[in-house]
PyMOL CGO cylinders between C-alpha atoms (Angstrom):
from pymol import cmd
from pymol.cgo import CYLINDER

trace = [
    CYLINDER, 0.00, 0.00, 0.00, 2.96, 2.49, 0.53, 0.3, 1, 1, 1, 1, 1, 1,
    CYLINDER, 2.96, 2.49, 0.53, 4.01, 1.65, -2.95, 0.3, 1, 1, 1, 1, 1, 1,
    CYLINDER, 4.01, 1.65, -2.95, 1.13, 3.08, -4.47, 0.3, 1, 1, 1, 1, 1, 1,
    CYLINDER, 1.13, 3.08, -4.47, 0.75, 6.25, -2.01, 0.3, 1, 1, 1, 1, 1, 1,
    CYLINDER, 0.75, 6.25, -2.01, 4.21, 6.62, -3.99, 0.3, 1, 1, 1, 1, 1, 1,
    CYLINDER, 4.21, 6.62, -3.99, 3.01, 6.94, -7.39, 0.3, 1, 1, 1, 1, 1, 1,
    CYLINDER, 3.01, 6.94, -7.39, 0.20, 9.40, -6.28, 0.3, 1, 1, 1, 1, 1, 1,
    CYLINDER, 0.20, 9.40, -6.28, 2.83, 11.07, -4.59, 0.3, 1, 1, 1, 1, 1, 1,
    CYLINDER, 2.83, 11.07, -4.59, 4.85, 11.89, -7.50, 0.3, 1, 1, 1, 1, 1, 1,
    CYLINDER, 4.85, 11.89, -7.50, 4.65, 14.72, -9.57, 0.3, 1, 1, 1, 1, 1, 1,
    CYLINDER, 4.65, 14.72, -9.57, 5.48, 15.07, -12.90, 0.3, 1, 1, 1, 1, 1, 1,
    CYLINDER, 5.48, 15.07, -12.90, 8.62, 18.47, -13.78, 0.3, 1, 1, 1, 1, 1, 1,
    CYLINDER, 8.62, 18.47, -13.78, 8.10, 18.20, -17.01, 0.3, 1, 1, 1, 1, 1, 1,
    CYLINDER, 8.10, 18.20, -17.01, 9.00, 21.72, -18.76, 0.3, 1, 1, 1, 1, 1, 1,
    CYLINDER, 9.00, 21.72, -18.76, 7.10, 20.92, -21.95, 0.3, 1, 1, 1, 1, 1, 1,
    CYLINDER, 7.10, 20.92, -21.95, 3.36, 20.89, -19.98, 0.3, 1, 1, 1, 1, 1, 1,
    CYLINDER, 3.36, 20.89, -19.98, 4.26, 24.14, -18.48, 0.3, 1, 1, 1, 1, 1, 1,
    CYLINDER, 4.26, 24.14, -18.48, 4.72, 25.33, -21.51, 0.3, 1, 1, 1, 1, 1, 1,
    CYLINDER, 4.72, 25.33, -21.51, 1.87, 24.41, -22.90, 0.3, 1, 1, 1, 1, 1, 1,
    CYLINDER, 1.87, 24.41, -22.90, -0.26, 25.69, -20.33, 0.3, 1, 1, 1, 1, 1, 1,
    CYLINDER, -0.26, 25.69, -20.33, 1.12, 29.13, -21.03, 0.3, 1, 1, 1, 1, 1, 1,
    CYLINDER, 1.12, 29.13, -21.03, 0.20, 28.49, -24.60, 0.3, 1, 1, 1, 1, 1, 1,
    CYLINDER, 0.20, 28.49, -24.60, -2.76, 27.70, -23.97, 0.3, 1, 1, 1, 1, 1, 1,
    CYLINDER, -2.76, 27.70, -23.97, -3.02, 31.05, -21.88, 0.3, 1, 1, 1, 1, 1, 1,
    CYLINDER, -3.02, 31.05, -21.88, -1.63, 33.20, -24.37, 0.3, 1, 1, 1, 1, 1, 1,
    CYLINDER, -1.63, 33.20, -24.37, -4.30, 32.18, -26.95, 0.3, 1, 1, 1, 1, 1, 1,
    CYLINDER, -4.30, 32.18, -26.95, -7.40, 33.25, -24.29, 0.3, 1, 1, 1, 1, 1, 1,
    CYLINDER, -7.40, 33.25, -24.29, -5.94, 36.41, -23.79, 0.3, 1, 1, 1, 1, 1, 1,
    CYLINDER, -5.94, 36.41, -23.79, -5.32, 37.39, -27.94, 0.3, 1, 1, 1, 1, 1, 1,
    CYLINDER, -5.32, 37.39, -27.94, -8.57, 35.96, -28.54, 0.3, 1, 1, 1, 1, 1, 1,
    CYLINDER, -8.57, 35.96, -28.54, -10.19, 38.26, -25.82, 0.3, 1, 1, 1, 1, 1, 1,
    CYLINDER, -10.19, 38.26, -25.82, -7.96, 41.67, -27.18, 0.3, 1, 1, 1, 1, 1, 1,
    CYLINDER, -7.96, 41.67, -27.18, -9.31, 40.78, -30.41, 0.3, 1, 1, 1, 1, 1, 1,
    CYLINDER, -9.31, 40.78, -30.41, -12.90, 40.81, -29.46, 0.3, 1, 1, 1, 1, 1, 1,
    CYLINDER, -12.90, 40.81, -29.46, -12.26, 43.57, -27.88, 0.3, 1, 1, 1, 1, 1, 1,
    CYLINDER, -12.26, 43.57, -27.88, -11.06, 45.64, -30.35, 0.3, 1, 1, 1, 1, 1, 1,
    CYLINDER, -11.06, 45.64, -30.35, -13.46, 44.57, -32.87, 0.3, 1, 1, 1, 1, 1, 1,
    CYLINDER, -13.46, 44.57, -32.87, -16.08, 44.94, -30.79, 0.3, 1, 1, 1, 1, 1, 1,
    CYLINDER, -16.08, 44.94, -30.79, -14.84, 48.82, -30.45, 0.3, 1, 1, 1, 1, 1, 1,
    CYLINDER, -14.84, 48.82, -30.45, -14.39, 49.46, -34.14, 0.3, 1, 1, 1, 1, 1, 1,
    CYLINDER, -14.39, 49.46, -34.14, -18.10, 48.23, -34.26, 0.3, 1, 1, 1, 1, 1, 1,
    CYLINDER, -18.10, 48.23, -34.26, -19.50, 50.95, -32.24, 0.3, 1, 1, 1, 1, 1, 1,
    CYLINDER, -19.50, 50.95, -32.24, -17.23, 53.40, -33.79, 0.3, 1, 1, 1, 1, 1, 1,
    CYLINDER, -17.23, 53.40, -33.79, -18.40, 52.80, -37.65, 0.3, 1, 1, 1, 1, 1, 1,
    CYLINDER, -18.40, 52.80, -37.65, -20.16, 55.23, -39.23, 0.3, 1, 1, 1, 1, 1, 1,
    CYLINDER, -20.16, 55.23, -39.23, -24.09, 52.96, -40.77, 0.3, 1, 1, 1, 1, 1, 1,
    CYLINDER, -24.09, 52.96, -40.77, -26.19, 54.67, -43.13, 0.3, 1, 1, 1, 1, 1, 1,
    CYLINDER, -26.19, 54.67, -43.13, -29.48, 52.87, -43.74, 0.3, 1, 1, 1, 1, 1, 1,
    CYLINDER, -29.48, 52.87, -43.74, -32.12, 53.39, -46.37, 0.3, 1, 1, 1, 1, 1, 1,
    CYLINDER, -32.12, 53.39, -46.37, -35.68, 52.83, -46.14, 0.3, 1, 1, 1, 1, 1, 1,
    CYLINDER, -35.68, 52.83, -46.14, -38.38, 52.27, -48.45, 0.3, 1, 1, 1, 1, 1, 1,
    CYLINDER, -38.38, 52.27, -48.45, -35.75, 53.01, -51.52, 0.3, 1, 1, 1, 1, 1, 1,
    CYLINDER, -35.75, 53.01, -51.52, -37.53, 54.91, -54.26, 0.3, 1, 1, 1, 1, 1, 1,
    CYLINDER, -37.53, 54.91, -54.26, -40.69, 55.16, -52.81, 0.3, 1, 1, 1, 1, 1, 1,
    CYLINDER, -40.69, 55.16, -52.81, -42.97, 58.12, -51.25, 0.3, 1, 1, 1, 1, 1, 1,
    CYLINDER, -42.97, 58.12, -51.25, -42.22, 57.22, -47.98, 0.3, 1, 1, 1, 1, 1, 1,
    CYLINDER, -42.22, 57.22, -47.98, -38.36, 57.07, -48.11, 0.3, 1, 1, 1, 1, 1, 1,
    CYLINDER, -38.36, 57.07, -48.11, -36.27, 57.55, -44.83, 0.3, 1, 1, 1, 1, 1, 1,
    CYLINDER, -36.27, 57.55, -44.83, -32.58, 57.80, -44.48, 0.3, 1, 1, 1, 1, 1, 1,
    CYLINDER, -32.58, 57.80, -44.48, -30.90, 57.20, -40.99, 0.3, 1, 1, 1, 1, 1, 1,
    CYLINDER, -30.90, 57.20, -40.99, -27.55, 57.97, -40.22, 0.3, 1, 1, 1, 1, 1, 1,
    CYLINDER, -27.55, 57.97, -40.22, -25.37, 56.98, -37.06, 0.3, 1, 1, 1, 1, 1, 1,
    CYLINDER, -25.37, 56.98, -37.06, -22.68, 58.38, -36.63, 0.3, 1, 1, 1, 1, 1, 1,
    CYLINDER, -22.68, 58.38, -36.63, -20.44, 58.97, -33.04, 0.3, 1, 1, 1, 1, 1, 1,
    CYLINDER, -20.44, 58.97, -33.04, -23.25, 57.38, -31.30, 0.3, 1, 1, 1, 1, 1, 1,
    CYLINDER, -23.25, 57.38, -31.30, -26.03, 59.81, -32.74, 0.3, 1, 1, 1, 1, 1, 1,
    CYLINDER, -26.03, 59.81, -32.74, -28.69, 59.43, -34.78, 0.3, 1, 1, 1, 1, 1, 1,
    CYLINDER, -28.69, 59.43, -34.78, -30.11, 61.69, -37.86, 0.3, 1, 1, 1, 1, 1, 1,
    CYLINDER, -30.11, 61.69, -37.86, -32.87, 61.11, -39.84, 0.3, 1, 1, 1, 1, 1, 1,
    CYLINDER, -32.87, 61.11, -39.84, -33.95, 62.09, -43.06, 0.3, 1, 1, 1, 1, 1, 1,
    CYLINDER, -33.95, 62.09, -43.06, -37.88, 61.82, -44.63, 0.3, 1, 1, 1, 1, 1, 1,
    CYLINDER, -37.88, 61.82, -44.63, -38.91, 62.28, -48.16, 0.3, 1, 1, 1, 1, 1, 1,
    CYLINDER, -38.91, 62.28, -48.16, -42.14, 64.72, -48.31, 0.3, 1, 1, 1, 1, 1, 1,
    CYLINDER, -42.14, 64.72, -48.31, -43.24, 62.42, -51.62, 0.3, 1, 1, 1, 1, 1, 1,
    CYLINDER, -43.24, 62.42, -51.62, -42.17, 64.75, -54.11, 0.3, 1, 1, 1, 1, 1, 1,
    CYLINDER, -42.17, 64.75, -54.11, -38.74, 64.96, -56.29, 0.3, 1, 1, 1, 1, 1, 1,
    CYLINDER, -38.74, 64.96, -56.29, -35.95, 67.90, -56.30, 0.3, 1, 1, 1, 1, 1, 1,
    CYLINDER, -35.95, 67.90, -56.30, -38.51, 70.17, -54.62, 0.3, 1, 1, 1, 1, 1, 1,
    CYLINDER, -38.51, 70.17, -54.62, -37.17, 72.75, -52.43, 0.3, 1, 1, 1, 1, 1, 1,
    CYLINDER, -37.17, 72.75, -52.43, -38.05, 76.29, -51.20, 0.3, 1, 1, 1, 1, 1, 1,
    CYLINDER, -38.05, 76.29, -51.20, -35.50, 78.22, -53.43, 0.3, 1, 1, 1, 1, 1, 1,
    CYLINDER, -35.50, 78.22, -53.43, -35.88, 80.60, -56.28, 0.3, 1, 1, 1, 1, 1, 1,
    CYLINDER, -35.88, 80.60, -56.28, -34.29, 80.39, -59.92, 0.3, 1, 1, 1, 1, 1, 1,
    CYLINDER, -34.29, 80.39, -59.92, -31.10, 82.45, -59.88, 0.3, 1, 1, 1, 1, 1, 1,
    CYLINDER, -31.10, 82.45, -59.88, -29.47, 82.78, -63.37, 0.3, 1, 1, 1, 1, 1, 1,
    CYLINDER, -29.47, 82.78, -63.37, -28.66, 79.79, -66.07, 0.3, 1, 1, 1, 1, 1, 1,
    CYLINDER, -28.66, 79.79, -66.07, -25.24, 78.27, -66.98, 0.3, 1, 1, 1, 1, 1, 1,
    CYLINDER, -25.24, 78.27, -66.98, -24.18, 77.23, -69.93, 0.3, 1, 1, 1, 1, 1, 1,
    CYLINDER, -24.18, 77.23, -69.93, -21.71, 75.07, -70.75, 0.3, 1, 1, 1, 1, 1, 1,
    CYLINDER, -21.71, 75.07, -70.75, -19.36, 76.36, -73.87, 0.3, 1, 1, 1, 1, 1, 1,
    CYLINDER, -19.36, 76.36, -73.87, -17.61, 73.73, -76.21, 0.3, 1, 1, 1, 1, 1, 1,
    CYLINDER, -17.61, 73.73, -76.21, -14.38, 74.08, -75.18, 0.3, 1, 1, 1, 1, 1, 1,
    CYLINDER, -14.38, 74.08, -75.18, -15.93, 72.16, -71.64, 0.3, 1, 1, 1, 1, 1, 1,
    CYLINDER, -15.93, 72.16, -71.64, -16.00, 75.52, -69.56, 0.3, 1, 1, 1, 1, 1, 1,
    CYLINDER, -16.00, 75.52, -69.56, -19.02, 76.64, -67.92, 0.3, 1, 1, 1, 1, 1, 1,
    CYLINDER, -19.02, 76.64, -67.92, -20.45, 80.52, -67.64, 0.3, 1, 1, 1, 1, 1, 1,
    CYLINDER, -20.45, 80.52, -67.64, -23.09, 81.42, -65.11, 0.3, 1, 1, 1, 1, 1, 1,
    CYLINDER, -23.09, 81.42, -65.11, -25.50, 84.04, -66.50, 0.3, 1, 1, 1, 1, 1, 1,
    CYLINDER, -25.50, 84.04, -66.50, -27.56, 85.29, -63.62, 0.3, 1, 1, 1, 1, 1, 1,
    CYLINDER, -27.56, 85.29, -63.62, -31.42, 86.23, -64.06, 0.3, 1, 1, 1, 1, 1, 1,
    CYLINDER, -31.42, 86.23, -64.06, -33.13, 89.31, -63.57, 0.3, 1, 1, 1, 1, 1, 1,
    CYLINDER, -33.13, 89.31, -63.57, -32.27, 92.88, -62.05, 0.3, 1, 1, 1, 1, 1, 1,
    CYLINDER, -32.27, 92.88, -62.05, -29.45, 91.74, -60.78, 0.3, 1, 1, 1, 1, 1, 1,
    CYLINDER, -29.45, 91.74, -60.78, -27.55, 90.97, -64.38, 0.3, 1, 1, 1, 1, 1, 1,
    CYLINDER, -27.55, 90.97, -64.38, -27.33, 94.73, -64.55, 0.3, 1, 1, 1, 1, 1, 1,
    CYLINDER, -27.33, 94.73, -64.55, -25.65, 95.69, -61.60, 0.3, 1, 1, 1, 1, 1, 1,
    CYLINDER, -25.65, 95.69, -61.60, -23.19, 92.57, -61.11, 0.3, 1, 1, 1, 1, 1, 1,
    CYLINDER, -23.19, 92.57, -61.11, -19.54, 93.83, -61.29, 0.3, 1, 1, 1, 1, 1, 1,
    CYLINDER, -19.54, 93.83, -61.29, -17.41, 93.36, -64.66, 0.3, 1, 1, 1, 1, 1, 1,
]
cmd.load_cgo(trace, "trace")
């Protein structure tokens, strides 16, 4: 009976598990930085979503730095509030001239 209180008394100084336990808890801590740091570039990217593409009721929401915008469509197409200032043309040679409309074509500086 001593004999085998022996064996269980033994204990094993073999480098190469101690190594490999410190392998082993290496790769738990690299996998847990890299969740980490994925899991912060996640939160930090910038998501535009689109709703209801091309139709009346079109909404686009944008997060960005943890704050949300959104944008509704009234229904209609390039409708805005503005008034018609001038015309441009665009000459041959690929340049473009503004001509503005109006009163104020007359008093515009030369």
């Amino acid at each position: 009976m001593s004999r085998r209180l022996n064996i269980l008394a033994e204990e094993d100084d073999d480098p190469m598990l101690s190594a490999v336990n410190l392998v082993d808890v290496f790769l738990v801590l690299v996998v847990a930085l890299l969740t980490a740091v994925a899991m912060q570039q996640q939160s930090q990217a910038d998501e535009t979503i689109i709703r209801n593409p091309g139709q009346p009721g079109m909404e686009i929401i944008v997060r960005r730095d943890g704050q949300e915008v959104r944008y509704r469509g009234n229904g209609g197409s390039a409708e805005g509030q503005g008034e018609r200032a001038g015309v441009a043309y665009r000459m041959k040679d690929g340049s473009i001239i503004y001509v503005p409309e109006g009163g104020d074509a007359a008093s515009a500086p030369r």
